[in-house]
N, C-alpha and C positions, 0 to 999 in steps of 0.2 A: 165399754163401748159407748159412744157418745151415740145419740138421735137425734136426728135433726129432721124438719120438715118445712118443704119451699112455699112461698105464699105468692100471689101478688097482691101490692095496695097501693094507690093513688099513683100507678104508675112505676112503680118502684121494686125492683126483685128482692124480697125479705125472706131469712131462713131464722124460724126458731129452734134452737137447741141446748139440750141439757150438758151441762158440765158439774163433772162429780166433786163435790170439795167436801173430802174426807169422809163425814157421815151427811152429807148432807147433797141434793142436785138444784144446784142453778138454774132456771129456764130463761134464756138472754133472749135477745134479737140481733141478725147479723145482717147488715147489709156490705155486699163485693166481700166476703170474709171476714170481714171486720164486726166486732162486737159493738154495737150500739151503745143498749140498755140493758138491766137485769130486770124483769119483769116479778117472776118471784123465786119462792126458794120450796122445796119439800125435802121434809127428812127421808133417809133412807129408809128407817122404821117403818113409817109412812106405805111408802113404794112399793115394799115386802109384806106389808100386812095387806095392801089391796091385793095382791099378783095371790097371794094363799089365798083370799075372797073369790078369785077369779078376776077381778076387775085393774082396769091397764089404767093404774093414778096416775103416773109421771104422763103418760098417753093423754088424758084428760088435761092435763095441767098445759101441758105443750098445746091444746085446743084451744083451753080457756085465751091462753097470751095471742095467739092469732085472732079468736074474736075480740078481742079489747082493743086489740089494734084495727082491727076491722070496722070496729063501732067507736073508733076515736075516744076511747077512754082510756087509753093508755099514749102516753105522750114520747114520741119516738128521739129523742131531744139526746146526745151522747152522756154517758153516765159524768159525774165531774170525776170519778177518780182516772176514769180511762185521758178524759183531759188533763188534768193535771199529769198525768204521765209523761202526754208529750209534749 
């Protein structure tokens, strides 16, 4: 089951959410449905090993990307391969 969580920034309606690829979750940025950027990556291992700690990693990670974008350290610019696509 995918997560996702709505921001605003500079105006702008942004949704960050995790996509699972295989052992591994993606955290992108979406704006109107559409995927922007990928911001970063966590392993599964990872995710599972915080949730047995108690602690919600993939939850954090999806934080972390909304404040990077919040404090203009992450550059909301479309990935090149989503470009090159179309």
């Amino acid at each position: 089951m995918t997560r996702s969580k709505w921001f605003l920034h500079a105006g702008r309606s942004l949704e960050v959410r995790d996509h699972r690829i295989m052992t591994t979750f993606e955290i992108w940025i979406h704006e109107d449905d559409q995927p922007l950027c990928r911001h970063s990556t966590l392993s599964l291992r990872d995710a599972a090993a915080g949730l047995a700690a108690g602690r919600d990693v993939l939850g954090q990670a999806m934080e972390c990307a909304i404040r990077d974008v919040e404090a203009g350290r992450f550059c909301l610019e479309p990935s090149p391969a989503l470009v090159a696509a179309e």
